[in-house]
N, C-alpha and C positions, 0 to 999 in steps of 0.2 A: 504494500500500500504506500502511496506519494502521497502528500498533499505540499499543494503549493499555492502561491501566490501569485497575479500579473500585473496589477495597479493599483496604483496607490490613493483611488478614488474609492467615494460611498457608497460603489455598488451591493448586493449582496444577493450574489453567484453562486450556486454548487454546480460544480458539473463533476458528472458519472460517466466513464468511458469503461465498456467492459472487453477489454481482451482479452485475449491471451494469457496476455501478465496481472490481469485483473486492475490496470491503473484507477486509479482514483485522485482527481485534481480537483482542491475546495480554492474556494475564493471568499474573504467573509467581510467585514464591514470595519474598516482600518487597518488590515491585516499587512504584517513588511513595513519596507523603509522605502519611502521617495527620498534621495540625495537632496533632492532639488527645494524639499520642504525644510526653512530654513528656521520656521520659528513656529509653532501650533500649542497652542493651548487649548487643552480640551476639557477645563476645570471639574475633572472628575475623581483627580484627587484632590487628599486635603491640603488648603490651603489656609487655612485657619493661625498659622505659625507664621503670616507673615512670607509664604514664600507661594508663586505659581509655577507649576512645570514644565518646562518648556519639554513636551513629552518627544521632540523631531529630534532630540539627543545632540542636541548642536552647545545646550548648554547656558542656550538663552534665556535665562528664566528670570519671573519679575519679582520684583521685591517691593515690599511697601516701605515706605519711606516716611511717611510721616506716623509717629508713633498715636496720635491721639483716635485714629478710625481705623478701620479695614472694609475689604468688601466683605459680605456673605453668600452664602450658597444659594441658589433660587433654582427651581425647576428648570434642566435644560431642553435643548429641539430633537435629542435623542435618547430619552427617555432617560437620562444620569443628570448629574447637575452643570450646572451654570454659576455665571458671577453676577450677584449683586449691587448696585452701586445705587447707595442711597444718603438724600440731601440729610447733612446732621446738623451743620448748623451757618454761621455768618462768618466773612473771611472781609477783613478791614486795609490786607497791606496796598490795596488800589486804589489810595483817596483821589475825589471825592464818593467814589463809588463804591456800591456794598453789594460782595456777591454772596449766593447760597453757595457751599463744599460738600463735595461729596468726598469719594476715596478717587485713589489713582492708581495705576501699577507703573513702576518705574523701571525700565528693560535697560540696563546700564553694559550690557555684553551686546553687542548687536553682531555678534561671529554670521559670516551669509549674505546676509542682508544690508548693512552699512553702505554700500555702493553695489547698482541694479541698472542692468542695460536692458535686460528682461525680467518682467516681475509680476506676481499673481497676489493681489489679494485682497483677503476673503474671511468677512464674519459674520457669525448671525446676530442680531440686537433687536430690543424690544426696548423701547420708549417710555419709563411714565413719565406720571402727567407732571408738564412742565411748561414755563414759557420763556426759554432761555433762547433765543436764535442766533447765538453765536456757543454752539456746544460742541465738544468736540471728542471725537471717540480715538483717534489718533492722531500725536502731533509729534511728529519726524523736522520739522522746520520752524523759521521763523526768517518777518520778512526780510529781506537783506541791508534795508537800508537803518532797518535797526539796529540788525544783532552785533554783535562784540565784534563780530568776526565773519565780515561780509563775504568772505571768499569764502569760509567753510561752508556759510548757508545758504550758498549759490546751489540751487538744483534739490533743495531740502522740500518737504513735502508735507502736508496734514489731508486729514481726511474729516470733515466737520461741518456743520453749517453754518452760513454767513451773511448773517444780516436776514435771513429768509427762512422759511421751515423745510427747505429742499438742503440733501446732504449733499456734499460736492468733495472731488479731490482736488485739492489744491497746486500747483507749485509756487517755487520762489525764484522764478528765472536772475540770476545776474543782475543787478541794477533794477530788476522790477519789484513792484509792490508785491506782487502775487497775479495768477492766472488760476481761473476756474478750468480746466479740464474737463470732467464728466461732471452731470451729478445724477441723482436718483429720484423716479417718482415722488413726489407731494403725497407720504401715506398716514400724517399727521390725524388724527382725529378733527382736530378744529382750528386751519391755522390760521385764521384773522381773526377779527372783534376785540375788541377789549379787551377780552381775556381770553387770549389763546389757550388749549389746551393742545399742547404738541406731544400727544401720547399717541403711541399705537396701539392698535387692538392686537397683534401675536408679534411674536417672531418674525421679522424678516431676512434672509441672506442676500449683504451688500457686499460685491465680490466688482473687482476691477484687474485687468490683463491689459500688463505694458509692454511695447514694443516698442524701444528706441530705435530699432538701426532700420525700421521698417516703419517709424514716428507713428504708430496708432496707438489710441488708448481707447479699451471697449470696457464700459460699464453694463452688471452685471443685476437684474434684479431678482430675486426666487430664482437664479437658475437660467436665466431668459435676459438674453441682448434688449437692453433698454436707450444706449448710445454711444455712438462713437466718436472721436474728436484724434486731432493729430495733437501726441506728445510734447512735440518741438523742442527736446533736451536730448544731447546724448546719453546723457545718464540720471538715476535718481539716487539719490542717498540720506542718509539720517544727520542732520545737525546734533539739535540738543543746545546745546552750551559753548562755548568758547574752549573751554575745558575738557568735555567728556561729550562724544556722541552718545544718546541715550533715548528711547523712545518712549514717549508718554501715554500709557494707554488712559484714557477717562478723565482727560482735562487739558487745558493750553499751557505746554512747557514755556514757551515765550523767552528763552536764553536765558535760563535760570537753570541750578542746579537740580537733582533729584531729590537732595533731601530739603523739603519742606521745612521752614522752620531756622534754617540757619542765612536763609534772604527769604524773598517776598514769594516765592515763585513754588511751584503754579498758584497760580492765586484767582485762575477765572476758568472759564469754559466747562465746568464738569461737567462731565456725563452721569443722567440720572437714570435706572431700568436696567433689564438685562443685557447680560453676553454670554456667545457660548460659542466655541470652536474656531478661535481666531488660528488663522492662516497666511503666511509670506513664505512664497517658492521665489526662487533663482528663474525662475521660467514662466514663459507664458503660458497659461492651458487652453487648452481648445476649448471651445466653445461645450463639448459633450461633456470634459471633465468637469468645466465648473457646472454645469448641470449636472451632474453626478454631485457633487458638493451638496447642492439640495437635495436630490433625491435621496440621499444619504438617511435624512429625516422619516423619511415612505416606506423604511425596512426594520428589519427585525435585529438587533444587533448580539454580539455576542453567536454566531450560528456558524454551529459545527458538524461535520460530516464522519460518520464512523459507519463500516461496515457491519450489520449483524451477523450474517451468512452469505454465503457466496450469491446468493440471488438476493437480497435484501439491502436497506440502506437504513439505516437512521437521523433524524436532523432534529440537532435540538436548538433554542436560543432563549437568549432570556427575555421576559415575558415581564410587563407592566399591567397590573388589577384593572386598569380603565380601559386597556387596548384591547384590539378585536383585531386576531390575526389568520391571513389569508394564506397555503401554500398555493404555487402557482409556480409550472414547468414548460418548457419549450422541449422540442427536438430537437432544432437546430437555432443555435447560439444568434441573437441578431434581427429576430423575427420581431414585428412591429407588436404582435400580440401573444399575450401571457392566457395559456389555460389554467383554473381555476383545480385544484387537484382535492375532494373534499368539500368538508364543510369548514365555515369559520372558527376558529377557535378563539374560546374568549380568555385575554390572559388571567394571570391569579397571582402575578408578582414574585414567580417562582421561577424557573428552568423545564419550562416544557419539551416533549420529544416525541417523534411522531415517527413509524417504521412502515415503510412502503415497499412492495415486492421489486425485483428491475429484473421478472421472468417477462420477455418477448422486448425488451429496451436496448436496442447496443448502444445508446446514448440519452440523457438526458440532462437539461438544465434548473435546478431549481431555484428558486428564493423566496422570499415570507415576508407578504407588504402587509403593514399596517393599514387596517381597512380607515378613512376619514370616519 
C-alpha cells in the first residue's frame, strides 16, 4: 500500500487504483509541503502563550507584542479555530485623535516573503461590527515620503481599507503617496449613513496573485476573479521600520516598531472580527488553486484512506455535531460532476468511517463535501 500526496491545495481526493500491486494513492485536505508557501497560519493550534504558528515551517511565526491584550480563538471556515480580534479599549499616542485597539500579531522573521516578484495571497476574515474605514488587516508598508527610510519603503505594500468600506491592496511606489491596485467587493452590511455598520454576515476569502515580470495583479473573491489591474513594480517587499522589516497582521505598523508601548506605534487601523488561514506563497497560483483555497471550506477535513480487505476500502474524517456530510465519487478524475455515493450522514463531532466494496471498480475517486 502507497499513499501519497500531489498539491498542496484544499482539495479533498481519495483515489483507488486496483492493480496488480494493489496501489493505493490518498490525497487529503492540507496534506505535504508546498516550498512555495512561505508563511500560513492556520490558528489551530494554541496560541494562547503569546505565540502563532507559522505551520509552512519556514519559521515565520507571530508574536504579540504588546503585553496588555491578545487575540482569542473564534470558530474557524474549516470546522477548527480561528483568530479573534476584539476592540478592548482607547489608544491616545495620535493626538488630537482617539482610536479604538484591538490586538495585532507582529511577524518580525519574514524568511520567503520579504522581497516577491511572484506572490499569492490569501485569507479568510469576517468583519464585526464596526465603522473604522481606514482598517487594516495587513501592513507590509508605509508611505515613502514618510517613513524613516524612503528607499526601504519603496515597493512596501498593505492590504486595508481606505477612506471607503471597499478592501484594497495597496502599494508604495518610489516617491508616491501610495497606489490602489485591486480591491474587493463592497460586502459591508451597511456602509453609508450615519452610522455605518461595516460588518459582515460570514466569512469571506480575500486572496490576490502577483505577477511582476508579467505586471498583472488579479484579485480574488470566494474563490472567483473579481479584478484585474497591472502591478507596475518589479518587485514587492515588507518594510516595517527603518530598523527591522516586520509584518503587521490587525493594525497600521506606520514605521514604528513591533513592540507597542516602547513608541506610539501601531496606534490606529485595527482590525476588528475574525481570521482564519492566512497565506503568502513565493508564487502565483492559478486561478483553480486559489479556488481550491475556498473550496477547501466545502470538505470534510482530516480524511483518511485505509484498506479493509482486498476488495474493500475505508474512509474516515472528522466530523462536526452541526455538519451534514455527503460521500460522492467519480471514475475518472476531472469530470465536471460528482455522484452522490449513499445517504447523508449527519456529523456527531467524533471520527466517523464508512466501508465501501471496490468489487467491479478498477478505479475510483472519492471525497466528502459538507452538505450547505
Amino acid at each position: 500500500m502507497k499513499i501519497c500526496s500531489k498539491f498542496q491545495i484544499l482539495t479533498c481526493v481519495i483515489v483507488l487504483t486496483l492493480s496488480s500491486n494493489h496501489q493505493i494513492c490518498g490525497q487529503t485536505v492540507g496534506g505535504g509541503s508546498d516550498p512555495s508557501l512561505k508563511l500560513h497560519f492556520d490558528f489551530d493550534e494554541n496560541f494562547s502563550n503569546g505565540r502563532v504558528l507559522d505551520v509552512s515551517s519556514n519559521g515565520n511565526n507571530g508574536w504579540q507584542m504588546d503585553s496588555t491584550n491578545w487575540i482569542t480563538t473564534a470558530s474557524g471556515v474549516f470546522g477548527t479555530t480561528g483568530a479573534q480580534f476584539t476592540y478592548v479599549g482607547l489608544i491616545y499616542t495620535d493626538p488630537p485623535n482617539v482610536h479604538q485597539y484591538s490586538q495585532y500579531i507582529a511577524v518580525t522573521n519574514v524568511n520567503g516573503f520579504y522581497y516577491l516578484t511572484n506572490s499569492t495571497i490569501s485569507l479568510w476574515v469576517r468583519f464585526d461590527t464596526n465603522s473604522d474605514f481606514s482598517m487594516y488587516l495587513l501592513s507590509a508598508g508605509y508611505p515613502d515620503q514618510y517613513a524613516a527610510d524612503t528607499t526601504g519603503a519603496s515597493n512596501s505594500w498593505t492590504l486595508n481599507r481606505d477612506s471607503s468600506s471597499y478592501l484594497n491592496f495597496v502599494t508604495y511606489p518610489n516617491s508616491l503617496y501610495k497606489r490602489d491596485v485591486v480591491n474587493w467587493p463592497d460586502d459591508t452590511i451597511q456602509p453609508g449613513g450615519y452610522t455605518p455598520i461595516l460588518a459582515t454576515t460570514k466569512f469571506h476569502l480575500y486572496s490576490i496573485t502577483i505577477d511582476c515580470p508579467n505586471n498583472i495583479a488579479i484579485a480574488y473573491y470566494d474563490g472567483q476573479p473579481c479584478m484585474t489591474n497591472t502591478i507596475d513594480l518589479p518587485w514587492i517587499r515588507v518594510y516595517g521600520t527603518i530598523n527591522l522589516p516586520w509584518l503587521c497582521i490587525g493594525a497600521m505598523g506606520h514605521d514604528g516598531t513591533p513592540q507597542w508601548g516602547d513608541d506610539a506605534y501601531p496606534n490606529a487601523g485595527f482590525f476588528v472580527g475574525k481570521m482564519d488561514d492566512l497565506r503568502i506563497y513565493n508564487r502565483t497560483l492559478s486561478a483553480a488553486e486559489v479556488y481550491d483555497l475556498y473550496q477547501g471550506n466545502s470538505f470534510a477535513r482530516n480524511l483518511t484512506l485505509q484498506r479493509t480487505e482486498p476488495q474493500s476500502v475505508r474512509l474516515k474524517w472528522a466530523t462536526l455535531s452541526n455538519d451534514v456530510y455527503q460521500v460522492e465519487y467519480q471514475t475518472v478524475l476531472g469530470m465536471s460532476n460528482w455522484s452522490s455515493l449513499g445517504l447523508p450522514i449527519q456529523g456527531d463531532g467524533t471520527t466517523n468511517s464508512v466501508i465501501y466494496s471496490l468489487v467491479g471498480q478498477p478505479s475510483r475517486f472519492y471525497r466528502i463535501r459538507i452538505l450547505p
